[in-house]
N, C-alpha and C positions, 0 to 999 in steps of 0.2 A: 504494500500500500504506500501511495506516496504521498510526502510531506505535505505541508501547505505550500510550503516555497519553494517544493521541485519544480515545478512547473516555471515559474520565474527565472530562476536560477538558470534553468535549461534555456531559456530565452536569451537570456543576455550570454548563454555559451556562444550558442546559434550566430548571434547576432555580431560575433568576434572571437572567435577561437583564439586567433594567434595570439589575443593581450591574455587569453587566460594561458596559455603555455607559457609568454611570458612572465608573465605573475609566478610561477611558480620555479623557474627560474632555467628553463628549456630554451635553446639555441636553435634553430630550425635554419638548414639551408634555403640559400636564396631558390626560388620558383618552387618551394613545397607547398603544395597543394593539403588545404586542408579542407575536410566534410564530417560533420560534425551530424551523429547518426544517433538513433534511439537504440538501447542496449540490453534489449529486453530475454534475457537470458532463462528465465521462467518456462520456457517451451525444450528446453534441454532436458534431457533424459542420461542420466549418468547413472552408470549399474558395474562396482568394480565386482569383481567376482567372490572375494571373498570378504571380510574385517574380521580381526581377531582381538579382545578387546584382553587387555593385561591388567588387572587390577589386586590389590592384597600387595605393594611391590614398594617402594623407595619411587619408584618413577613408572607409576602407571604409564600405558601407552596403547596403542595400536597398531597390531601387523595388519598390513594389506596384500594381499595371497592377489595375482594376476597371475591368468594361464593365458598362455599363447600358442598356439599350432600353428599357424601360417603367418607368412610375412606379411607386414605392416609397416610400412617407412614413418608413421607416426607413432608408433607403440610408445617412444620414451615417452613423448609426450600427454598420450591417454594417462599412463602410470602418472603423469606428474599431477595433470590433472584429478585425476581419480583422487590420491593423497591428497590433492590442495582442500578438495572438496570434504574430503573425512575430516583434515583436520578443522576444517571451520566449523563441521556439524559437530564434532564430538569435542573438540575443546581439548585434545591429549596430542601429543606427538605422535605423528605416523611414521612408519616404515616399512616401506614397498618392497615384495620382494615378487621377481618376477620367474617363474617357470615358462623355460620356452622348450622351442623342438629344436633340434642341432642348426636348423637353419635361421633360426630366428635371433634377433639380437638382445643380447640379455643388456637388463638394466636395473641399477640401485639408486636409491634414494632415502 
């Protein structure tokens, strides 16, 4: 749900990009083309394969179990994804560990 002031906010982005990148203190090559786009991430579907939640510990945490069988030239970045996503929902440290096929590229995190 959104703020009272998202909508304004998003307005004056719209209406000037580059001074809010500047504002924050970003150097943009000269002829960069900026468009400034709704971010509406709500329609994504993220399913890692497995969590494994560690508790009773000095440092609780979370394994994230990923299986792989066939190649994917984005796998690292599902796995990173996937973990980014657990640890915002769950609030503990993740750590990915990926099971692939011999062909496939293993990844930690």
């Amino acid at each position: 749900m959104s703020k009272p002031f998202d909508a304004t906010t998003k307005y004056l982005i719209d209406l000037s990009p580059a001074d809010w990148l500047l504002l924050a203190g970003v150097t943009l090559e000269p002829g960069a083309v900026l468009e400034p786009f709704d971010a509406d991430l709500s329609t994504v579907s993220a399913d890692a394969d497995r969590l494994i939640r560690v508790s009773g510990v000095a440092e609780p945490c979370l394994y994230h179990i990923e299986l792989q069988t066939s190649f994917d030239a984005r796998f690292d970045e599902r796995v990173f994804w996937y973990n980014s996503l657990a640890r915002y929902e769950y609030r503990l440290p993740v750590r990915s560990i990926a099971f692939c096929s011999e062909k496939t590229p293993t990844v930690r995190t």
